[in-house]
N, C-alpha and C positions, 0 to 999 in steps of 0.2 A: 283489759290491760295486759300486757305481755310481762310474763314473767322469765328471770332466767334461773337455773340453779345449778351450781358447780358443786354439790356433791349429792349422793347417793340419799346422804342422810340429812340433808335439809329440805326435803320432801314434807309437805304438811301430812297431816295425819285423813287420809279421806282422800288423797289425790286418787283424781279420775272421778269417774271411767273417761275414755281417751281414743282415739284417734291416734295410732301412733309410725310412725317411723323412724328405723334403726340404721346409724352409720355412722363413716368417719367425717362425708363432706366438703373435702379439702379441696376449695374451690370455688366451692357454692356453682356449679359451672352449670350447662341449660339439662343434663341428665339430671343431677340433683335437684334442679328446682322444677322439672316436670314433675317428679318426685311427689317436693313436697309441696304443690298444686295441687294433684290429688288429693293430699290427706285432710288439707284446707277445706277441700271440696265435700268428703266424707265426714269430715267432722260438723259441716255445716246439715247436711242431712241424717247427720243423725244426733244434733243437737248437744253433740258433746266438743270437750275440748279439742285440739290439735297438737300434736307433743310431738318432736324429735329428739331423739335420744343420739348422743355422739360421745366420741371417747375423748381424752386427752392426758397424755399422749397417744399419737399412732401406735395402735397395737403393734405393730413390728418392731418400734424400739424399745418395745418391751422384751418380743417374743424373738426376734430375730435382728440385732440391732445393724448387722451389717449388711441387712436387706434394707431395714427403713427409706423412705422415700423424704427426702426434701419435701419443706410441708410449703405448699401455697401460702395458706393464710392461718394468721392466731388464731386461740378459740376465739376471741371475743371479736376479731372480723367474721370468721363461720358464723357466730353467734347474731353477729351486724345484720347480716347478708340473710341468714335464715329467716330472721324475724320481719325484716322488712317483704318478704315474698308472704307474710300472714300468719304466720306461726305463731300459737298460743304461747305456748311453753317450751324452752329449751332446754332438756336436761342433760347435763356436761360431766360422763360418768368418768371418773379416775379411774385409765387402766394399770392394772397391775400383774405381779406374776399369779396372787392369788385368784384374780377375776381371771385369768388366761387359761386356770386350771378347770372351771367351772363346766360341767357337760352338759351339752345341748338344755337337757333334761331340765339340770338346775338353772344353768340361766335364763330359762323361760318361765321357771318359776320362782324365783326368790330372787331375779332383779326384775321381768316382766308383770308377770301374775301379783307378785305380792306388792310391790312397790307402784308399779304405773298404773295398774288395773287396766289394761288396753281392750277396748271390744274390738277394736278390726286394726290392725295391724298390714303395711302398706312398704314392700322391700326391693329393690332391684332384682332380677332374676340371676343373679348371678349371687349372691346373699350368703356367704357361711358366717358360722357363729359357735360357739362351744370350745372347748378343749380341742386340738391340733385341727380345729373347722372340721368338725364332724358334724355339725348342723346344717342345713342345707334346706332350702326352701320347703321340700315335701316333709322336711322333718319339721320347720315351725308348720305347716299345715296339720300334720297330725295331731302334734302340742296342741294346736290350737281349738282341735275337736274335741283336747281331753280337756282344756283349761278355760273354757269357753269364749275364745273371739276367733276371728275369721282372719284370712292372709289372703292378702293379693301377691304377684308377683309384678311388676313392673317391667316392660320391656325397654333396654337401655335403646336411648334415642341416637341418630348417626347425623353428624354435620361432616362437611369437606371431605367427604369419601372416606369414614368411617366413623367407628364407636367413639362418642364423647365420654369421655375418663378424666381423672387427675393425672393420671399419666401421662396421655395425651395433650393436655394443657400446658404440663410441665416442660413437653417435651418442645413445641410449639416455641415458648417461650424462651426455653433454652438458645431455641437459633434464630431467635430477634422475628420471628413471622406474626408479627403485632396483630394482623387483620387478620388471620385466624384463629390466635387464641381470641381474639376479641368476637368472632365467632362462636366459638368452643362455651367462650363464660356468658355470652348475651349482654356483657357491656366490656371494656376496654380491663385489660389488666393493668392492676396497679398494685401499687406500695404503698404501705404507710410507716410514717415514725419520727422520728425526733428531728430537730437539725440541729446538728452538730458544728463544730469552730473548724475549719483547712484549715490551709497553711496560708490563704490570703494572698495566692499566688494571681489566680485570676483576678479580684480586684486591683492590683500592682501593674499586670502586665496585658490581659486581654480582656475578659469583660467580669463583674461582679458575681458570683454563683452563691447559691445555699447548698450546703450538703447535705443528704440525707443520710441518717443511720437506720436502715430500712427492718420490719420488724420479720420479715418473711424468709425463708432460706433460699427461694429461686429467685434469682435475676434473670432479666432480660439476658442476650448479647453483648458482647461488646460492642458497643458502638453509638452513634448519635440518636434521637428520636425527637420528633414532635411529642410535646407530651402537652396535661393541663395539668395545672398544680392550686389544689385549693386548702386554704386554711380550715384547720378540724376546727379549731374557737371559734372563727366568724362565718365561717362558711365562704369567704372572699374566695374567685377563679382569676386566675390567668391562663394565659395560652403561655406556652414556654417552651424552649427546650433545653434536653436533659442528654447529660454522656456519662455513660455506664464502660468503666474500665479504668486502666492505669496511669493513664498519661504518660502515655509514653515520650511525650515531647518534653516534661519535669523528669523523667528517668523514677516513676512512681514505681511504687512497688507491692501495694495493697489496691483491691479493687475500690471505686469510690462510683458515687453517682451524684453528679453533681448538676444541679439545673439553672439556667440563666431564666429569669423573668420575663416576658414582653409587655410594653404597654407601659402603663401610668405603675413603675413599680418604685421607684426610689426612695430610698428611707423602708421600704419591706424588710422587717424580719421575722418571719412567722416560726412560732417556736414546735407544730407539729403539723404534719401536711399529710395529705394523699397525692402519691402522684400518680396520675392515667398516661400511660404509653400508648399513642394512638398510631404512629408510623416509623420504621426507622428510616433514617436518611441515607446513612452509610457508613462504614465501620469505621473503626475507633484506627488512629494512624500518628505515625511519627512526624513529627513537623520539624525545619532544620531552625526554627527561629518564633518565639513569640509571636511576632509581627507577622510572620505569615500564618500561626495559627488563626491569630485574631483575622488576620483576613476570612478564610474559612469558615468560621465562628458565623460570621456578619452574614457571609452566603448562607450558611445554615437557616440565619434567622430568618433570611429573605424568602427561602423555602418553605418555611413553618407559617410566616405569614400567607403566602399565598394559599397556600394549602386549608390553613383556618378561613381565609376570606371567602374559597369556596365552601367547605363548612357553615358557614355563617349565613351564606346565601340561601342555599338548602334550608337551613332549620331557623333562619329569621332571626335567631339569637345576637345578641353584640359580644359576645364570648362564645365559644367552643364549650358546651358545658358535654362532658361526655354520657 
């Protein structure tokens, strides 16, 4: 049974011994989860648990807040994503300035050693950890001769002509290149989160939309995409599409993302969704008149159909399930 634990100190008394991997994860992208494949893999032979250890917040908005990075995903998506690739246990360590102060030294022992009991420990080769990252992979090897478990380092994997990262996903997505962050993560990027009331513009004037208030900091581009959109309560998919930006044709002013339904949708109101970006169509543009957006709109959909029907043929499916 998978367990999760969001603090330090809700740790049962006796946890471990363990299989362990250490990071931030933001992403869950195909580095991370070769990752923690491994440790699944190690933990299976050697008859113990599987543990990933991650922080929240990003240590940089801790340590350095006007570096911090735009986070992909919530703990509790990392958390989704990790557990689903096999992971026993996820422990969700609260970073702070106190834990930031902590030397190599102590943090391998008095949150590693004493709390997780790890025998084999499994890190990216790129791995700091301690006070100003003075730990460094040959340094948990040494820890690990004196505290007794073993280190692997892992070498980071390369997709589309380089190193897969969070930064790299981040960055992917920033400029709407859907099919290769979808690449990058080994399934389609998405959002999840609430839907929210507009202004009821589109049901009035051009076609009916849900909004999403999305829980993630990075968006897509602006502009149109094929998406799928399925309800988190029922699991219910559509194929859809979805426009990321202001509307500039309303004279909007705040970014919005907003997605139209395809198919048997009418009378849908789903109150919290995932939505998958699987292509963009074309950027986000000023229109001189509703009616010629709504025309556009209509082409858009014609697009996304056809494009799902190829999908469809492909994987046999009667939906796009991504």
């Amino acid at each position: 049974m998978v367990e999760n634990f969001y603090r330090i100190d809700d740790l049962p008394t006796g946890f471990g011994p363990c299989a362990l991997t250490i990071g931030n994860f933001d992403g869950v992208h195909r580095g991370h989860q070769a990752i923690l494949k491994r440790v699944v893999g190690r933990a299976k032979r050697l008859q113990i648990e599987s543990v990933a250890l991650t922080f929240e917040p990003h240590p940089l908005a801790i340590v350095a807040p006007d570096r911090a990075p735009q986070i992909l995903t919530t703990v509790a998506e990392r958390t989704k994503w990790i557990t689903e690739i096999g992971i026993d246990r996820v422990v969700v360590l609260p970073f702070t300035v106190e834990l930031s102060r902590l030397t190599p030294e102590q943090f391998v022992r008095d949150i590693l050693v004493e709390r997780l009991a790890p025998r084999h420990i499994t890190v990216g080769d790129n791995f700091r950890f301690g006070h100003r990252h003075l730990g460094d992979v040959l340094k948990l090897q040494q820890l690990g001769a004196e505290f007794g478990f073993e280190t692997e380092a892992f070498r980071a994997i390369e997709r589309c002509g380089g190193v897969v990262s969070s930064s790299r996903v981040r960055d992917v997505t920033k400029r709407g290149a859907m099919r290769v962050a979808r690449r990058l993560l080994g399934r389609p990027f998405s959002l999840t989160g609430e839907i929210v009331r507009g202004e009821g513009i589109g049901a009035k004037q051009t076609v009916p939309t849900i909004n999403l208030a999305p829980r993630s900091q990075v968006l897509p581009a602006d502009g149109v995409y094929i998406s799928v959109t399925k309800e988190l309560s029922t699991d219910r998919i559509w194929e859809s599409i979805t426009n990321v930006g202001k509307r500039p044709t309303f004279e909007g002013k705040q970014r919005t993302v907003e997605t139209f339904l395809l198919g048997d949708s009418v009378g849908i109101f789903p109150e919290e969704i995932e939505l998958y970006f699987l292509r963009r169509i074309r950027a986000e543009r000023r229109f001189e008149s509703a009616e010629q957006l709504k025309a556009q709109i209509l082409t858009d959909v014609r697009h996304a159909e056809r494009y799902c029907t190829r999908l469809r043929a492909i994987r046999t499916q009667s939906v796009v399930v991504p």
